[in-house]
C-alpha positions in Angstrom: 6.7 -9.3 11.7 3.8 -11.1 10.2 4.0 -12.1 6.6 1.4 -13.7 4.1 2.0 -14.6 0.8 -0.9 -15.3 -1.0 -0.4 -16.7 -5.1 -3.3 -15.2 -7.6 -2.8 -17.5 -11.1 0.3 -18.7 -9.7 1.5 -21.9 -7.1 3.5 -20.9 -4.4 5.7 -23.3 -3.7 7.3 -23.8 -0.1 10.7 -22.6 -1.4 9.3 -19.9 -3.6 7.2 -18.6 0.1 10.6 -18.8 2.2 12.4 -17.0 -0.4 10.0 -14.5 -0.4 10.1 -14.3 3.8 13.8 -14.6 3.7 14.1 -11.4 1.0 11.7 -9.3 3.1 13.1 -10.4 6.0 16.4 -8.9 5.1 14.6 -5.4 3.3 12.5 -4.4 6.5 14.6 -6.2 9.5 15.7 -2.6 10.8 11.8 -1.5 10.5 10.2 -4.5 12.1 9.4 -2.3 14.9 6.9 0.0 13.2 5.7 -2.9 10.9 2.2 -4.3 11.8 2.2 -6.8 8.6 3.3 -7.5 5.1 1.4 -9.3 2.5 2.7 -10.3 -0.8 0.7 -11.2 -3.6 2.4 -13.2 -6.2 0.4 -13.1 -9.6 0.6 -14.5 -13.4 -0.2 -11.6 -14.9 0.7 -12.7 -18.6 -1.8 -11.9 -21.5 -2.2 -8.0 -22.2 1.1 -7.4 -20.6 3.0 -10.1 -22.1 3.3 -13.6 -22.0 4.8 -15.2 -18.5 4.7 -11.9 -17.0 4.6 -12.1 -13.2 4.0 -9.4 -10.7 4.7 -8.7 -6.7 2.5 -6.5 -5.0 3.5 -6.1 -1.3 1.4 -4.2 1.2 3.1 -2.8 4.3 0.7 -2.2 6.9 2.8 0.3 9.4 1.8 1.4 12.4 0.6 4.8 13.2 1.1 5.7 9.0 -0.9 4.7 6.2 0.4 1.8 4.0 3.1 1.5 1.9 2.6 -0.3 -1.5 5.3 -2.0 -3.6 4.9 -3.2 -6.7 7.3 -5.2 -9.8 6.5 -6.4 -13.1 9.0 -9.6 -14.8 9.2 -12.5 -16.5 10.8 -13.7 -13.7 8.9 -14.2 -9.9 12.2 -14.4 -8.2 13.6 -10.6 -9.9 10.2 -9.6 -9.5 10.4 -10.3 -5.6 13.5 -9.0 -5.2 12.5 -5.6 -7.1 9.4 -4.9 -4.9 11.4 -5.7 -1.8 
């Protein structure tokens, strides 16, 4: 299963991008199968939503099926990765 994890406003750090692998890893595992690709945009969204708001967006691109889109809104990348996944 291919995985990209892109940061928008935000460093991703090595350990923050194998967390992030590791976590998905362990969500979709069973599904990797039907799984083309994931991508996971980490972003800083703070400002109108709050200050050091972060948020995960992962796009599953399945095969034979239209996407699936997660996302998760904290303070906290980590929570908000493990929320989405």
């Amino acid at each position: 299963m291919q995985i990209e994890v892109i940061g928008v406003h935000l460093d991703v750090t090595a350990s923050l991008e194998a967390y992030v692998k590791n976590r998905i890893g362990l969500s979709l595992d069973r599904f990797e199968d039907r799984i083309i690709s994931v991508t996971v945009r980490l972003d800083d969204i703070s400002g109108p939503h709050g200050p050091g708001t972060k948020r995960c967006h992962m796009e599953v691109q399945l095969q034979h099926r239209e996407a699936a889109i997660v996302e998760h809104d904290h303070t906290d990348i980590y929570t908000a990765v493990d929320k989405a996944s």
